[in-house]
C-alpha positions in Angstrom: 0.0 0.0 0.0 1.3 3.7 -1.1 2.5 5.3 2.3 3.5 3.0 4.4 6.3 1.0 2.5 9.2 0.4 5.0 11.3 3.1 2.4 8.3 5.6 2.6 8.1 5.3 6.1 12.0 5.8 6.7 11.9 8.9 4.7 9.1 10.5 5.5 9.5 10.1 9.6 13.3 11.3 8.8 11.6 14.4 7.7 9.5 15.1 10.0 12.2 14.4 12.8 14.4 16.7 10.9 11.5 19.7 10.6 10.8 19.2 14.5 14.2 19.9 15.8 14.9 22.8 13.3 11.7 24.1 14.5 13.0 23.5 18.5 16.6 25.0 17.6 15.0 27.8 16.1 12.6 28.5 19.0 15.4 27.8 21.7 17.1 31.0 20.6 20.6 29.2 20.2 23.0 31.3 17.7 23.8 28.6 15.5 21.3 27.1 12.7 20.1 23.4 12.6 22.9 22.8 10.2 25.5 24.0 12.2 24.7 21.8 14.5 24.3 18.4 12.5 27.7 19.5 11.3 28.8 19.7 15.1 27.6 16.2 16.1 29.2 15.0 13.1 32.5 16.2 14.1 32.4 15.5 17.6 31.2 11.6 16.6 33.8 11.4 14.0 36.7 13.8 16.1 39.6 13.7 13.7 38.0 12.8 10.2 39.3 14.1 7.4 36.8 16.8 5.8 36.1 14.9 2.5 35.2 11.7 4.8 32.6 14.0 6.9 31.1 15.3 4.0 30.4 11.8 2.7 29.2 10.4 5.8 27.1 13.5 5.9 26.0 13.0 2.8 26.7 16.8 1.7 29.4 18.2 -0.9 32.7 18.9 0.5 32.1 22.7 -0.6 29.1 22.7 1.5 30.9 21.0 4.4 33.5 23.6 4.2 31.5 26.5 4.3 30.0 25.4 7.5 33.2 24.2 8.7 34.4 28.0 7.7 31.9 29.6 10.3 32.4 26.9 13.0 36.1 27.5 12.8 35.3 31.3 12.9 33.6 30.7 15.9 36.1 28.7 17.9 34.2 25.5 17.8 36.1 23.8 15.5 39.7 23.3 14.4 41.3 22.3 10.8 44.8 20.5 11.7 46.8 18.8 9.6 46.7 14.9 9.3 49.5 13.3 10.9 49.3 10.7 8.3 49.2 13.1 4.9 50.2 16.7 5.6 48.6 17.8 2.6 45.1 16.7 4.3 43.6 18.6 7.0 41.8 17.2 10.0 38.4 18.4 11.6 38.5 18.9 15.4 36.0 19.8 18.0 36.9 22.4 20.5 36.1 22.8 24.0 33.8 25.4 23.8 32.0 22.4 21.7 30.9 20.8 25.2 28.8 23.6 26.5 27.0 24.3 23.5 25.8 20.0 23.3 25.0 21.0 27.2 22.5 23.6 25.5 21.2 21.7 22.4 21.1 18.2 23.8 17.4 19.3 26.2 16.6 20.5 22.6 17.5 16.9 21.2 15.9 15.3 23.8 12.9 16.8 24.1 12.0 16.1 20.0 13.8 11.9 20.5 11.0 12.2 23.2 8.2 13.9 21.4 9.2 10.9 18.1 9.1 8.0 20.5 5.9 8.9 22.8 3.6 5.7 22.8 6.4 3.4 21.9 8.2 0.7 24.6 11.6 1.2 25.7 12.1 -1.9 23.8 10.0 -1.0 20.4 12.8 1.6 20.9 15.4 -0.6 21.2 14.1 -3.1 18.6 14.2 0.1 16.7 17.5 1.4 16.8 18.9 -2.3 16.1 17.2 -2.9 13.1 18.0 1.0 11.7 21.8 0.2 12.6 21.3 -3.1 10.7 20.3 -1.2 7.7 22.8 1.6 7.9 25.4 -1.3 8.1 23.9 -3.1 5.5 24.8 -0.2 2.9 28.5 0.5 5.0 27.9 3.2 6.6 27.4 1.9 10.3 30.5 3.3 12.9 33.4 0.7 12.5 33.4 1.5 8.6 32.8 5.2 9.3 36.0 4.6 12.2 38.0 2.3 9.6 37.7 5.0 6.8 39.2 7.8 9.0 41.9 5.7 10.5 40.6 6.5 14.1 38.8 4.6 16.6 36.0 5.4 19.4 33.6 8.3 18.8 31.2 10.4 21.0 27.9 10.3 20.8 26.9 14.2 21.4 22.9 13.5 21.7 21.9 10.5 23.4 18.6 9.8 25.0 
């Protein structure tokens, strides 16, 4: 039935998920758009990833990345350093003023992961997430490639409920 294919479904929620918190970021007054932010939590998950491999797993152009990347950096939130491994590569990098900012958006996050998952079990939840990382995985993008790709290991999770 049209509308509630597992593929319409995916999108369509992703949207609305998407609208709700650039709505909340909006209203919370923060100074930085929804984009800067998903930019943040990108680089603070993948500290130390090459720009070209954030923009991928992003799923943006690298010109658009480095735009944001230019007004994080102009901020002081992020850093470009060069990769120990090519030094014709740079590396992004969170800085510390990166911490109290997630201590201000992550109510915001929580508040719409809360508002998405009313009515649900902490296990439909759970069931969820497994089977959503079992997709991502299934088309390579789940963490250990994302880790593999940019030679590091560990990452942060900025937003967790």
């Amino acid at each position: 039935m049209p509308g509630s294919s597992l593929g319409f479904l995916l999108t369509d929620v992703s949207r609305l998920f998407r609208q709700s918190f650039e709505k909340a970021v909006e209203a919370g007054g923060l100074e930085l758009t929804p984009g800067e932010i998903r930019v943040l939590a990108h680089v603070a998950t993948y500290d130390g990833s090459r720009q070209a491999v954030l923009a991928d797993l992003m799923g943006v152009e690298p010109m658009t990345l480095s735009a944001y990347i230019d007004r994080l950096e102009m901020q002081g939130l992020v850093t470009r350093m060069p990769d120990p491994t090519d030094r014709r590569a740079k590396v992004i990098r969170p800085t510390e003023k990166v911490d109290k900012l997630f201590d201000e958006v992550r109510p915001i996050a929580l508040n719409v992961y809360s508002h998405a998952t009313r009515g649900l079990s902490p296990d439909q939840v759970q069931t969820m997430e497994a089977g959503l990382i079992a997709m991502r995985a299934n088309f390579g993008m789940d963490h250990a490639i994302a880790n593999e790709k940019r030679g590091r290991a560990g990452a942060a999770k900025p937003f967790t409920a």
